[in-house]
C-alpha positions in Angstrom: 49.3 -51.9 103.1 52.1 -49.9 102.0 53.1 -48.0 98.9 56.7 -46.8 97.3 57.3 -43.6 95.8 61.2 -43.3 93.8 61.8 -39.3 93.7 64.5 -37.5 92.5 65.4 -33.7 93.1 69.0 -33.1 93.6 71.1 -34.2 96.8 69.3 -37.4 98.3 70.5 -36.0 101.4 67.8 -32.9 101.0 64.8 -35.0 100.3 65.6 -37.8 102.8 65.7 -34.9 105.3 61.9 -33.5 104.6 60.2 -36.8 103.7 61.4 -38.6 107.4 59.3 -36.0 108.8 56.4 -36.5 107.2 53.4 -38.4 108.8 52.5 -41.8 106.9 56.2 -42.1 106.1 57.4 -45.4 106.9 61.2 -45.4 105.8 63.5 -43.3 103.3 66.3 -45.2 101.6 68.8 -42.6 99.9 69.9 -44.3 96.8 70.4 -44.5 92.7 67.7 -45.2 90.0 67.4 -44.3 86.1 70.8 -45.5 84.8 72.0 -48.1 82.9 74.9 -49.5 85.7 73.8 -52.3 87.9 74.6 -51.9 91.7 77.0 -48.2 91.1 78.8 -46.9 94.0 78.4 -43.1 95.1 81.9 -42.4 92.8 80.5 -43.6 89.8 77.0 -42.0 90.3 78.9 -38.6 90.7 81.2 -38.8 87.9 77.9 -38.3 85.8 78.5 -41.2 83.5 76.1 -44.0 84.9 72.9 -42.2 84.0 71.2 -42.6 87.6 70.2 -39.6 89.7 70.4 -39.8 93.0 66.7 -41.0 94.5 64.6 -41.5 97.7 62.9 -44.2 98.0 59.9 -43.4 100.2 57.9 -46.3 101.6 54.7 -44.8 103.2 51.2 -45.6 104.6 48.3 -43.7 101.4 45.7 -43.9 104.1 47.4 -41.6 105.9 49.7 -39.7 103.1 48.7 -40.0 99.8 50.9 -40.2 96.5 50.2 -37.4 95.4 50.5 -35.7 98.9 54.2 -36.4 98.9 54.6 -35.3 95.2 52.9 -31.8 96.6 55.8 -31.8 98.8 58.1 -32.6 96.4 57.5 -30.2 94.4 58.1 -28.0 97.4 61.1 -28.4 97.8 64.0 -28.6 95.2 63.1 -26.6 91.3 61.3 -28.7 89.0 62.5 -26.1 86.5 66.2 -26.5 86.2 67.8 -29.7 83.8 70.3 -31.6 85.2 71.2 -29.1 88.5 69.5 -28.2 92.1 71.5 -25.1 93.6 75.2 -25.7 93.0 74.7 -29.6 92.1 75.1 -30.0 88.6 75.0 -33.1 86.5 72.2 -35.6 85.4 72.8 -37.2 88.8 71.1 -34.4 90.2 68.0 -34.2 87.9 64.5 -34.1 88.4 62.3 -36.9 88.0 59.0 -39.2 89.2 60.3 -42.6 88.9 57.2 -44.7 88.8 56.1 -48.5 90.2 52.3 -48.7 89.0 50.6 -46.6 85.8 48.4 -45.0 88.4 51.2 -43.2 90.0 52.4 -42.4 86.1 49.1 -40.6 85.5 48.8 -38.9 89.1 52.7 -37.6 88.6 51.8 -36.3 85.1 48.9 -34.5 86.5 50.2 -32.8 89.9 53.0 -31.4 87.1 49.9 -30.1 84.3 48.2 -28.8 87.8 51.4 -26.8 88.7 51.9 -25.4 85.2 48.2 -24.3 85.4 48.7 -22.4 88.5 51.9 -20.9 87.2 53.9 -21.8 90.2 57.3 -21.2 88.2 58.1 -18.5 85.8 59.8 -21.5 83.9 58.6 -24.3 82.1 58.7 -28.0 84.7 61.3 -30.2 83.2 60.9 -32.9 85.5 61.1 -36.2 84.2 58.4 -39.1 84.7 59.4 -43.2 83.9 58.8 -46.2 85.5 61.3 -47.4 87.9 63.4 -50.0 86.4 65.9 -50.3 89.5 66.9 -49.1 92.3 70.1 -49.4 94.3 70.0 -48.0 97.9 73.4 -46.1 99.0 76.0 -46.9 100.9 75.3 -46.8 105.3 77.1 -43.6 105.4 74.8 -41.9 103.2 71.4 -43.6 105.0 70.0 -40.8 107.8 73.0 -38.7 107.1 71.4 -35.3 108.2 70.2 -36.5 111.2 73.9 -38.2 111.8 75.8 -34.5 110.2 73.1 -31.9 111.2 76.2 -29.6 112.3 78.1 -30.3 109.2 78.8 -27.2 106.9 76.4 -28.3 104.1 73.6 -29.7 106.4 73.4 -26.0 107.5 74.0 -24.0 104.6 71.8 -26.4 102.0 69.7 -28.8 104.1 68.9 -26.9 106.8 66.8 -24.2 105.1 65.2 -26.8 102.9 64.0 -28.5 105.8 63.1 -25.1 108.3 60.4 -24.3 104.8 58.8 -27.5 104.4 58.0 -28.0 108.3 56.9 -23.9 108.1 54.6 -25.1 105.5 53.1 -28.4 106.0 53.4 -28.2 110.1 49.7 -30.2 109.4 51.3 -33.1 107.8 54.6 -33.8 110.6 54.9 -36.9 112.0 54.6 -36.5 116.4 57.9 -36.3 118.1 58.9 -39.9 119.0 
């Protein structure tokens, strides 16, 4: 049986990228969650005025990656600690946040963030925000797999790239075998 997780962290591109990788991941769908426009297109999520961010939705296997084992990842990679901006990405389209499907996801989000505080991973407080997940609209083809389709594209390189390089450097237990 399958589980979704809805995670948001800046550019969809950048989380897509890490979380195809990882074993027990069944399918990433880039898309938009958290605003208040039904069925927006990429223009209107990026003028900032829908109130989505810009999500994965990550379909996986918890017997063999858990909830909270993609969280950890996650976490990894994009800063839980900035509002509304990852890197040069600014805007609520680009925020942090859990989007939930079940309470016990709710509680196990809220936790992995009161672990991280604990262990003082950041110098700044997390501001990542936790709700359930009301909707979610996947993106457009173009945007589906698109740094596998672009790796050689300027911002695959320069933003995607490194992102990716780290989390495969640090959880080269969890990748998924070579197909």
């Amino acid at each position: 049986m399958t589980e979704v997780a809805t995670l948001g962290g800046g550019c969809f591109w950048c989380l897509e990228a890490v979380f195809e990788q990882l074993r027990g991941v069944e399918r990433v769908v880039s898309g938009y969650a958290g605003g208040t426009v039904d069925h927006p297109t990429y223009g209107q999520v990026c003028s900032g005025t829908t109130g989505h961010a810009e999500v994965v939705q990550v379909t996986f296997d918890p017997a063999v990656v858990t909830y909270r084992d993609l969280l950890d990842v996650f976490f990894t990679i994009h800063d839980p600690t900035t509002i509304n901006r990852q890197g040069a990405d600014v805007g609520t389209q680009y925020r942090s946040v859990i989007l939930t499907h079940a309470d016990d996801q709710r509680a196990v989000a809220l936790e992995a963030i009161h672990a991280l505080e604990r262990e003082g991973w950041w110098d700044a407080p997390i501001v990542t925000e936790v709700a359930a997940c009301a909707a979610f609209y996947p993106a457009d083809a173009g945007h589906q797999g698109y740094y596998r389709q672009n790796a050689g594209q300027r911002y695959c390189q320069v933003v995607i790239a490194p992102k990716v390089a780290a989390f495969r450097k640090r959880f080269l237990d969890r990748l998924r075998s070579p197909s």
